[in-house]
C-alpha positions, 0 to 999 in steps of 0.5 A, a space after each residue: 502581481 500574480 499569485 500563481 507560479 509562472 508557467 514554466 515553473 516545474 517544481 523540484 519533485 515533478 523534476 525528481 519524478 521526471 529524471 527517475 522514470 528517464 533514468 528507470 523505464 521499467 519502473 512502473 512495471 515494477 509498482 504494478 507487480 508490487 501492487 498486484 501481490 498487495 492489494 489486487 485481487 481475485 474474489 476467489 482469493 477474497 472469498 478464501 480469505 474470509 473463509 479463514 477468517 471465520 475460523 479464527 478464535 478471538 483473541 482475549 482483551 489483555 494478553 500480557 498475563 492471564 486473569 485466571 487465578 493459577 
């Protein structure tokens, strides 16, 4: 008795994924504009973003009430 699926098996998901690409061709266009705004980027916008967070002031260890004696 094999252990392993038969070779025609598709399982549900890879059919889901198959009728959604058929169905929304423009998909992968659509995760790619997604994905640039997120996580692709330049190193001038990387070397700007470290640069403001050398201006950052740190942020004390408990911020709910203030430990100074009023």
């Amino acid at each position: 008795m094999p252990m392993l699926p038969a070779r025609h098996y598709v399982s549900p998901h890879t059919e889901f994924i198959r009728e959604l690409i058929a169905a929304k061709p423009q998909i992968e266009t659509e995760q790619r504009v997604g994905r640039a705004i997120w996580w692709d980027k330049l190193p001038g916008e990387l070397a700007e973003e470290r640069n403001m967070d050398r201006g950052r002031v740190r942020q004390k260890a408990y911020v709910y009430y203030s430990l100074d004696a009023d």
